[in-house]
C-alpha positions as CSV (number, residue, x, y, z in Angstrom):
1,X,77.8,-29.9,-53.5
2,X,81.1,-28.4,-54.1
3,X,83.4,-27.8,-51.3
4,X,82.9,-24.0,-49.8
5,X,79.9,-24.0,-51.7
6,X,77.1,-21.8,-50.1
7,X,73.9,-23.8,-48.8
8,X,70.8,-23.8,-50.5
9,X,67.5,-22.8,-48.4
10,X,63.9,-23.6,-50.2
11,X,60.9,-21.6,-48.5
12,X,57.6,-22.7,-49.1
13,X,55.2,-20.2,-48.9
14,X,52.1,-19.5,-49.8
15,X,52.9,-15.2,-50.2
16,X,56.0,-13.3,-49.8
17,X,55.1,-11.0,-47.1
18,X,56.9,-10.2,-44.0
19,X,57.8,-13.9,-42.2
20,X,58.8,-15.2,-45.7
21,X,61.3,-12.0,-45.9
22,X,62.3,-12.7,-42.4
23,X,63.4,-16.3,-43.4
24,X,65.1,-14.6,-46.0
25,X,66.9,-12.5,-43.6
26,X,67.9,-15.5,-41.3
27,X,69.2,-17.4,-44.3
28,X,71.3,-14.5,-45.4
29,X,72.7,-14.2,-42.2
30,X,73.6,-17.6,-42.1
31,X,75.3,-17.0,-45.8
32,X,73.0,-19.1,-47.4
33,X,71.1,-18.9,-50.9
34,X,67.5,-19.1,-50.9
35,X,64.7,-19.6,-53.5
36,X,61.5,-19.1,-52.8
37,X,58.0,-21.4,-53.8
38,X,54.8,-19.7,-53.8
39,X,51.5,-20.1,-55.5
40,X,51.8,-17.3,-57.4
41,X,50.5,-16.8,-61.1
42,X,52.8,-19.4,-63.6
43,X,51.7,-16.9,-66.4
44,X,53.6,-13.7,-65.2
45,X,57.1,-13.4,-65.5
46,X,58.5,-13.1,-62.3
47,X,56.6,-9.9,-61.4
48,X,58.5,-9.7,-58.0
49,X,61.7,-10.0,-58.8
50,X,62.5,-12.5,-56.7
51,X,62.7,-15.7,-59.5
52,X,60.1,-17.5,-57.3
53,X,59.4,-21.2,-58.0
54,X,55.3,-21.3,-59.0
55,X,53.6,-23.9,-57.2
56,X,50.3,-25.3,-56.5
57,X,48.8,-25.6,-53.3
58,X,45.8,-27.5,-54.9
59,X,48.1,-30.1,-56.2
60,X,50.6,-31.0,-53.7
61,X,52.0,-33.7,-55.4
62,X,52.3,-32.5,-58.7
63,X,54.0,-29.6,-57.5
64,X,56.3,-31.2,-55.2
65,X,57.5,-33.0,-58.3
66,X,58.4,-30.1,-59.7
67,X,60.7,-28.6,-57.0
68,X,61.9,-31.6,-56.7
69,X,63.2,-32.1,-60.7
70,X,66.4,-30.4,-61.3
71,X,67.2,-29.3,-58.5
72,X,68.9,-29.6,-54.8
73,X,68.4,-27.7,-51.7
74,X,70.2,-28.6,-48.1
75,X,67.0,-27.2,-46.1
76,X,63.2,-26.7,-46.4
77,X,61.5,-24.8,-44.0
78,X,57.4,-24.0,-44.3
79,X,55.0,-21.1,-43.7
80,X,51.6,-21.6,-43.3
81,X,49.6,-25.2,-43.0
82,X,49.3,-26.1,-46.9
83,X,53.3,-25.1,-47.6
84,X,53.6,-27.5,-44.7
85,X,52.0,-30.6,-46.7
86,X,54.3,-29.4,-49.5
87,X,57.6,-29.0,-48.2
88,X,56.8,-32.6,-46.5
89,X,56.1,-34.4,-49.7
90,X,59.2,-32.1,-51.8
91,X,61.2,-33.1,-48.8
92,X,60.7,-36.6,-49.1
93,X,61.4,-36.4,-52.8
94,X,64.9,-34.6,-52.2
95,X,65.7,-36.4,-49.0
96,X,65.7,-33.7,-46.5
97,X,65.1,-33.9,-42.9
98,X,61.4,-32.5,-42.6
99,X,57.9,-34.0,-41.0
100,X,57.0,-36.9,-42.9
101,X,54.0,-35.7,-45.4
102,X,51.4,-38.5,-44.0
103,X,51.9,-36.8,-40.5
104,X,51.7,-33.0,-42.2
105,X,48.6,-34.0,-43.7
106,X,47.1,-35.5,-40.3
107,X,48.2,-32.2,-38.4
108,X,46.5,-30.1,-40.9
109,X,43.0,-31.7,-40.6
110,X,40.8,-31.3,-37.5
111,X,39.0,-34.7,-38.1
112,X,42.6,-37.2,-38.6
113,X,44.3,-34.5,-35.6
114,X,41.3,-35.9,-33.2
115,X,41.3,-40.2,-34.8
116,X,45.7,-39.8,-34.0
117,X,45.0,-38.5,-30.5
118,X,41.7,-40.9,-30.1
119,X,43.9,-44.0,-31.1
120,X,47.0,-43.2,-29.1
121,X,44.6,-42.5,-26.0
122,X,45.1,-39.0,-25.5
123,X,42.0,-36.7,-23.8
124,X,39.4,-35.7,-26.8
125,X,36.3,-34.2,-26.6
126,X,33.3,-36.0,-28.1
127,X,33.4,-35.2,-31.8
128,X,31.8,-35.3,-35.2
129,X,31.7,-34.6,-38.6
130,X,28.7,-33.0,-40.8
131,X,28.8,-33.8,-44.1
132,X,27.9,-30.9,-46.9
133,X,25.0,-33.0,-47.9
134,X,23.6,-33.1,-44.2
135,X,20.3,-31.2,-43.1
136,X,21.7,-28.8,-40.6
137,X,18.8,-29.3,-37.9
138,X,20.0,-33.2,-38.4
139,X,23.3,-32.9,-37.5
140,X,22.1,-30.3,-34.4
141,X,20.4,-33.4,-32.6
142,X,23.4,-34.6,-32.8
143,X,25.5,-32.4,-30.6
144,X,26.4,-32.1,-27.1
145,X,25.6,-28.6,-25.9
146,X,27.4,-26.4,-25.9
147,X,29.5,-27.2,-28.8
148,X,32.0,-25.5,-31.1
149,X,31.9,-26.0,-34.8
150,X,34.9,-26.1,-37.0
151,X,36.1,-26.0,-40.8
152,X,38.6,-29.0,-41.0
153,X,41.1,-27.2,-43.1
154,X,41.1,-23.4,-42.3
155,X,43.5,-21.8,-39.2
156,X,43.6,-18.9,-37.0
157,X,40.2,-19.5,-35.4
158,X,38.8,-19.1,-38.9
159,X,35.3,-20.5,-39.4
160,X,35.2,-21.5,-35.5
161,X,31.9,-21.4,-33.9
162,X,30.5,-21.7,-30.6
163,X,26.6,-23.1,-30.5
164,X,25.0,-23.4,-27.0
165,X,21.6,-24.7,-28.5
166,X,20.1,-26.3,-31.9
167,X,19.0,-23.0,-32.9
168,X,22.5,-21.3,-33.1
169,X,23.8,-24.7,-34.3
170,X,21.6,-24.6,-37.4
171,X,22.7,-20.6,-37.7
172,X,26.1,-21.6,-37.1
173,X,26.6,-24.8,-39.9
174,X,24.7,-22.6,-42.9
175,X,27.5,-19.5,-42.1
176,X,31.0,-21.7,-42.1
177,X,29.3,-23.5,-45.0
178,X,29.1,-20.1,-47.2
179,X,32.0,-19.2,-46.2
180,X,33.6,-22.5,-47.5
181,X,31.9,-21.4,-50.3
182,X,33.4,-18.0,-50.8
183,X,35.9,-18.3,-54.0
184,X,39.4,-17.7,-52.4
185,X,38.3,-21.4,-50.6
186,X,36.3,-23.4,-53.3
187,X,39.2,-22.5,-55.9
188,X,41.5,-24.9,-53.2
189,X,39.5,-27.6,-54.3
190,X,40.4,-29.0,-51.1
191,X,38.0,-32.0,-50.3
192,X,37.8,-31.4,-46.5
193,X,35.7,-28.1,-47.1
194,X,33.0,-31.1,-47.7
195,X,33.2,-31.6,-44.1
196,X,32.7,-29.5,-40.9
197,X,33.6,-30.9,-37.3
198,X,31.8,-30.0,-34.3
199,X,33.4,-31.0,-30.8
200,X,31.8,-30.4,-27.5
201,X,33.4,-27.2,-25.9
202,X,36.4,-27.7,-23.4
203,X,36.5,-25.2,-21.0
204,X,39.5,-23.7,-19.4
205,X,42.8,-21.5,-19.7
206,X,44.5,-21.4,-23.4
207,X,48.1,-21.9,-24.0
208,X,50.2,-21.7,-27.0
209,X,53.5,-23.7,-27.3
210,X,56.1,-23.2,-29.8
211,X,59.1,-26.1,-30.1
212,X,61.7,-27.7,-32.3
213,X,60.9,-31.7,-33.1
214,X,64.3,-33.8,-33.9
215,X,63.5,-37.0,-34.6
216,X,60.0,-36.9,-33.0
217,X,61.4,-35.5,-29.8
218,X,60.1,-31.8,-28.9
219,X,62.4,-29.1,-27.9
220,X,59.9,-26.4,-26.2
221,X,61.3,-23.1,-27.4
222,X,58.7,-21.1,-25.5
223,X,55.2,-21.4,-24.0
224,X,52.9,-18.4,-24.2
225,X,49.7,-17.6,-21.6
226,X,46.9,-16.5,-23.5
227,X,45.5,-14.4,-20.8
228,X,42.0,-13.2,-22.6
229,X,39.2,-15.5,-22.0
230,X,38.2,-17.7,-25.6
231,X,35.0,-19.1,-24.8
232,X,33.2,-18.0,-27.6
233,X,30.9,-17.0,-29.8
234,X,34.0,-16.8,-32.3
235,X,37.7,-17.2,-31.0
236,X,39.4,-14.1,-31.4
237,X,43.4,-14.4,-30.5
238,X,45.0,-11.6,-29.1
239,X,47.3,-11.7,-26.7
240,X,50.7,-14.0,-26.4
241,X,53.0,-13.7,-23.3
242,X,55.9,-16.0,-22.4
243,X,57.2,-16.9,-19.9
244,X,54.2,-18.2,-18.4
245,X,52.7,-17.5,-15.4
246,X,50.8,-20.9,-14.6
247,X,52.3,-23.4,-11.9
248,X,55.8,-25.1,-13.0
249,X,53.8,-28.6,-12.8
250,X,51.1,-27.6,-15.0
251,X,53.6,-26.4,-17.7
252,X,55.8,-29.6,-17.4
253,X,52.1,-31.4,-17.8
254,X,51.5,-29.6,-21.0
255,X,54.9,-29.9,-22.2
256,X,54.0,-34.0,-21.9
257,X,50.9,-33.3,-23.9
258,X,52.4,-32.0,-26.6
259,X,54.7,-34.5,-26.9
260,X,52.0,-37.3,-26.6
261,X,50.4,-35.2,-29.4
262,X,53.5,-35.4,-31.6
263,X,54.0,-38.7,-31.3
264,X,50.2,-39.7,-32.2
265,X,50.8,-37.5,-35.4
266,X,54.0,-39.2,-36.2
267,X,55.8,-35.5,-36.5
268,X,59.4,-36.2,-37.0
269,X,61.2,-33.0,-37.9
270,X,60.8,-29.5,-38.0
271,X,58.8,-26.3,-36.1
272,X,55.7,-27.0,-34.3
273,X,52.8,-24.8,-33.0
274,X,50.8,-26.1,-30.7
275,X,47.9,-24.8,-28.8
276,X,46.2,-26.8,-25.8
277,X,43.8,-26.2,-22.9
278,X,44.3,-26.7,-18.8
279,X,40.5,-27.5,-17.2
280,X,42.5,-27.6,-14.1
281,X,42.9,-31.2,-13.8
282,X,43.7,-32.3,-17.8
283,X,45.5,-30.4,-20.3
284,X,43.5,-31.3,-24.1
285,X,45.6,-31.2,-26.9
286,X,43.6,-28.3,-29.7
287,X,46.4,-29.0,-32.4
288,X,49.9,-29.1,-33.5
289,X,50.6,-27.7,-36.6
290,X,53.8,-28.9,-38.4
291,X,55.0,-25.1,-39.2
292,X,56.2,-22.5,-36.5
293,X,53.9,-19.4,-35.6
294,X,52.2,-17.5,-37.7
295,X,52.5,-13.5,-38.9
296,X,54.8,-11.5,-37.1
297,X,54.2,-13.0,-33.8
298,X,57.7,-14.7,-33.7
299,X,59.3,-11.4,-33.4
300,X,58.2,-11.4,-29.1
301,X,61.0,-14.4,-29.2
302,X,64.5,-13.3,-29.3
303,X,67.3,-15.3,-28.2
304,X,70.8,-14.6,-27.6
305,X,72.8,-12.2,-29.3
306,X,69.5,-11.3,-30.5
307,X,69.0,-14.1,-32.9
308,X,65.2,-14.3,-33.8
309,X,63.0,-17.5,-33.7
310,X,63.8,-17.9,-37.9
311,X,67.2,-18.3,-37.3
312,X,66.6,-21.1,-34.9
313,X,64.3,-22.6,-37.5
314,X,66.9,-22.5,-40.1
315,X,69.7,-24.3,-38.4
316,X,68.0,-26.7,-37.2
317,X,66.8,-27.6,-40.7
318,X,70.1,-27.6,-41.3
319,X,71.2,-30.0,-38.9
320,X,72.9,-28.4,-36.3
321,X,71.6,-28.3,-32.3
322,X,70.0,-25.2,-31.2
323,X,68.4,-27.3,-27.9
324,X,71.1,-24.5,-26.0
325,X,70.1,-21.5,-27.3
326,X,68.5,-19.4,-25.0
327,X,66.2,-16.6,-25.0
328,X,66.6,-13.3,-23.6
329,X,65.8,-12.5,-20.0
330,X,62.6,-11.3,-18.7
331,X,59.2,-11.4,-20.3
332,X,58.4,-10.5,-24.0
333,X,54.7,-10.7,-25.8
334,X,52.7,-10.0,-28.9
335,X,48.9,-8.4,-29.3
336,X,47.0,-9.4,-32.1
337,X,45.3,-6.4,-33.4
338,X,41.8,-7.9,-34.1
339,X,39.6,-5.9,-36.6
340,X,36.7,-4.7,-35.0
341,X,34.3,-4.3,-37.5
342,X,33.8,-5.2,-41.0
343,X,34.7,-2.4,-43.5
344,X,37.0,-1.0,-45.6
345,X,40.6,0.2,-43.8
346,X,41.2,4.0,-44.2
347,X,44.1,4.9,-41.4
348,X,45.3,4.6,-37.9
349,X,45.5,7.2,-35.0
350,X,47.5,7.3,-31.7
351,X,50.5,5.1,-32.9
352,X,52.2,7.7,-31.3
353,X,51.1,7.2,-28.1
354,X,51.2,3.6,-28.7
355,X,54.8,3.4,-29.6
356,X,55.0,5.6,-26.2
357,X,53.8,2.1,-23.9
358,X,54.9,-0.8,-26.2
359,X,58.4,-1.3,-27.5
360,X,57.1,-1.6,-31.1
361,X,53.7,-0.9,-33.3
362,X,53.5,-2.0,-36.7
363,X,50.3,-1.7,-38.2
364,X,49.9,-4.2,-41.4
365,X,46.3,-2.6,-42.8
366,X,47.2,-1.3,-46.2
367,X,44.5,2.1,-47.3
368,X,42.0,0.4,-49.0
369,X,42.0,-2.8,-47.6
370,X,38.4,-4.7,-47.1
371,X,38.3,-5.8,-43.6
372,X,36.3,-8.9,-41.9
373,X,36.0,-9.7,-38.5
374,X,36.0,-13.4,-37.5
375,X,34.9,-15.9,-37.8
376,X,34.6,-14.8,-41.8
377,X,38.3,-12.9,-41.5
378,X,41.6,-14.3,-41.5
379,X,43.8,-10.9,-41.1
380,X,44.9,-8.1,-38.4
381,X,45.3,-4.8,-38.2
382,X,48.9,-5.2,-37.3
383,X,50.5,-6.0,-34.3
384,X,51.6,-4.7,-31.0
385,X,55.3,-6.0,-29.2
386,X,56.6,-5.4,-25.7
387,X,59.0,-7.0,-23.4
388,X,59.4,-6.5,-19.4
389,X,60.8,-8.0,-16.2
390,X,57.3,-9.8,-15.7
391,X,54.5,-11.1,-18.0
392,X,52.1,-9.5,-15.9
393,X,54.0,-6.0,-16.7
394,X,54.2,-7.2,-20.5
395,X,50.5,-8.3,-20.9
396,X,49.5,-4.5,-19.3
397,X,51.9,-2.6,-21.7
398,X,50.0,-4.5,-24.8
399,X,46.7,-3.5,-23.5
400,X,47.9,0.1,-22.6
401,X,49.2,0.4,-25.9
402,X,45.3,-0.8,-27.3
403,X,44.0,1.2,-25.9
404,X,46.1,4.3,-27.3
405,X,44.5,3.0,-30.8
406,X,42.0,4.1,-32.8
407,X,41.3,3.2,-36.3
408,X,38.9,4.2,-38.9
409,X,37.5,2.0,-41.0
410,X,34.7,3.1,-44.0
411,X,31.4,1.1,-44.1
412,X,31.0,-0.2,-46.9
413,X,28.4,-0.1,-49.3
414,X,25.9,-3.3,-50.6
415,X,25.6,-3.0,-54.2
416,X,22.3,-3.9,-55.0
417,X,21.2,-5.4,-58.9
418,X,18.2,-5.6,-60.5
């Protein structure tokens, strides 16, 4: 590169909605050029606007040769698990600092997440996996009760399902298998969706860790309570708040965790988001996923100067130390607005009196919209932000502000053939 020459950013995504335009916005404050990959339609000609590089989630390799031929970038950063996977094997190929792919893939699959932290001795729970071929009331003499069943491949609690006998297991295994069935999976071709894990059920307090890895050593940016119970049937997230509120020895415990956890993965470089459980003796490593937050939950971490968590994200792909940035004072946190119903979106009431409690409400269901529920769903209503002196006061503004909401959402109709 050319002396004075602006830097090069590559997002990997697999939309462009809001977090990809807030990378965008980090990397034009940081004067840098960005281009875009995203598995949009290769046929249309750039319908966006945006001169987006068309990639294949599907066929990670093949597509990673592709940004890779032609072309140079000085950073990669990642949203979502499979542009994770991607950006590891591109940067390999263009010999950027990034996780190493063999470790993306690992933190991206339920069943290799559990053999890393098995092999390097960290806490599991007993653990399977059910082949697609497998009677279901087979595989439900298997289990320890109660149990949770999981898709290896999907995120965001999607697919995840508590059983607390053989009956519900049996119930449970034929609905995660339709719904790896459903087209917007099956067309991934992904060969995990062959597979479902089921893992006894670890009781205990939820915590959610976000963090910077340089050279396999974490940097914890922040670590969020999650104060609502998730003990099943389905594990609906809602609420984040940081700082938290649990004894300064049980977050320097977890903070060990997660570093035992990336180590077992072999994580190297890059955001990680890691979720974990405290039993009140052991904290169990959940996951690490090689990619920072997801949505437009980032926005409840501001550091200094009012620098947003993507800025972060993008100088340290560049290279530079961010382990002293620090974030503003008091508490801050994000509600998940989890749709209550299946149905079709029509409009929101009491933002008003919302926005009165919270510092922000941004609802994200479009008019229209078909809405699912977990475990089937994988989307919000939108999201609700405050920040306060205490995460006690935060965690009440976000249910205050709930509250204040009510949305209506159409039934919709089965279409019945003959």
């Amino acid at each position: 590169m050319k002396a004075g020459a602006r830097k090069r950013l590559l997002i990997v995504a697999t939309t462009t909605g809001y977090q990809t335009n807030m990378f965008r916005e980090a990397a034009q404050r940081l004067d840098m050029d960005v281009s875009l990959a995203t598995n949009r339609c290769h046929v249309l000609d750039d319908p966006w606007g945006d001169h987006a590089i068309p990639v294949r989630f599907e066929a990670p390799e093949d597509s990673a040769e592709a940004l890779a031929r032609g072309r140079s970038f000085d950073a990669v950063v990642a949203i979502g698990d499979r542009p994770a996977y991607l950006a590891a094997l591109a940067a390999e190929r263009l010999g950027l600092p990034f996780h190493r792919p063999r470790a993306a893939a690992a933190a991206i699959n339920k069943f290799a997440t559990r053999e890393c932290f098995r092999k390097a001795g960290l806490p599991v729970p007993a653990y399977f996996q059910v082949p697609q071929d497998e009677d279901a009331g087979v595989a439900a003499n298997r289990a320890q009760y109660p149990c949770v069943l999981k898709p290896l491949g999907l995120s965001t609690s999607r697919g995840v399902i508590r059983a607390d006998s053989p009956q519900e297991f049996v119930r449970a295994l034929v609905r995660i298998r339709k719904l790896l069935k459903t087209p917007a999976i099956a067309r991934l071709r992904d060969p995990v969706s062959d597979y479902v894990q089921v893992e006894a059920f670890l009781p205990g307090r939820e915590f959610a860790l976000e963090g910077l890895v340089t050279d396999g050593r974490l940097h914890m940016v922040a670590l969020f309570d999650k104060p609502d119970p998730l003990d099943g049937p389905y594990f609906q997230e809602t609420i984040y708040v940081s700082p938290s509120r649990a004894p300064l020895s049980v977050q320097e415990a977890i903070r060990k965790a997660a570093q035992s956890a990336i180590t077992a993965l072999g994580l190297h470089q890059g955001p990680v988001h890691a979720e974990m459980r405290f039993d009140g003796d052991e904290v169990w490593m959940l996951e690490v996923a090689p990619r920072p937050i997801g949505g437009l939950c980032s926005k409840a971490l501001v550091f200094q100067d009012g620098a947003p968590l993507e800025d972060l994200i993008v100088r340290h792909a560049l290279g530079q130390d961010v382990t002293g940035a620090y974030r503003r004072t008091g508490a801050s946190g994000v509600m998940m607005i989890p749709v209550p119903r299946a149905g079709i979106y029509q409009s929101a009431h009491g933002v008003d009196r919302a926005e009165a409690v919270a510092d922000e409400v941004i609802i994200t269901a479009k008019e229209g919209q078909v809405l699912l529920p977990l475990p089937e769903g994988n989307t919000y209503l939108g999201f609700l932000f405050a920040h306060g002196e205490t995460s006690s006061s935060v965690e009440r503004r976000l249910r205050l502000a709930h509250e204040a909401l009510e949305f209506e959402i159409a039934q919709t109709l089965r279409v019945v053939t003959r």
